[in-house]
N, C-alpha and C positions, 0 to 999 in steps of 0.2 A: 504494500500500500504506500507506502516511503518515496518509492520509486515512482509511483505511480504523479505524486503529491509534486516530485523535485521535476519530473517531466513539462509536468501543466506549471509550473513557476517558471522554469526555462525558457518555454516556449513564449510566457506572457513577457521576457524580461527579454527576448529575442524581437520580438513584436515591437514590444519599446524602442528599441535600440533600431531597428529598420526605420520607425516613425520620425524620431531624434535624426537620424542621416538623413532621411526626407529635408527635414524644417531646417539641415544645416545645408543639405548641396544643393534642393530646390527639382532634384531629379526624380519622377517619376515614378523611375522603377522601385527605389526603396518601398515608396509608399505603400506599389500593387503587393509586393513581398510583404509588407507588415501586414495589409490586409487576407493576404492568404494564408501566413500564419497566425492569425486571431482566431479567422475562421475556423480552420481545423484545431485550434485548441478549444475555443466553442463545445466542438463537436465532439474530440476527448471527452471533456471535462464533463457535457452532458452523459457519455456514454459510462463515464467513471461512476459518475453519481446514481444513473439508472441500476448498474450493476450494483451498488450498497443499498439503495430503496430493494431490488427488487431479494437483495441476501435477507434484508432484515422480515419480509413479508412470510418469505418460504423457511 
């Protein structure tokens, strides 16, 4: 679960740091990168959480 936790942190602190090169070089591409790693941390993070909703039910 550890790993699970420091993955979805990296990936938010990787997100950041694309947005941050964004607002520093004005380039584009950072941005589309930060928003495509948001996204699939998103989607982690939901998939993380449905798998502990769905442990704690069963």
């Amino acid at each position: 679960m550890l790993i699970f936790r420091a993955a979805v942190f990296f990936l938010l602190i990787a997100a950041g740091l694309c947005f941050a090169f964004y607002i520093g070089t004005g380039q584009p591409r950072y941005k589309q990168w930060g928003l495509i790693i948001l996204k699939w941390t998103v989607i982690a993070a939901l998939g993380f959480f449905g798998v502990l909703i769905l442990e704690r039910l069963f």
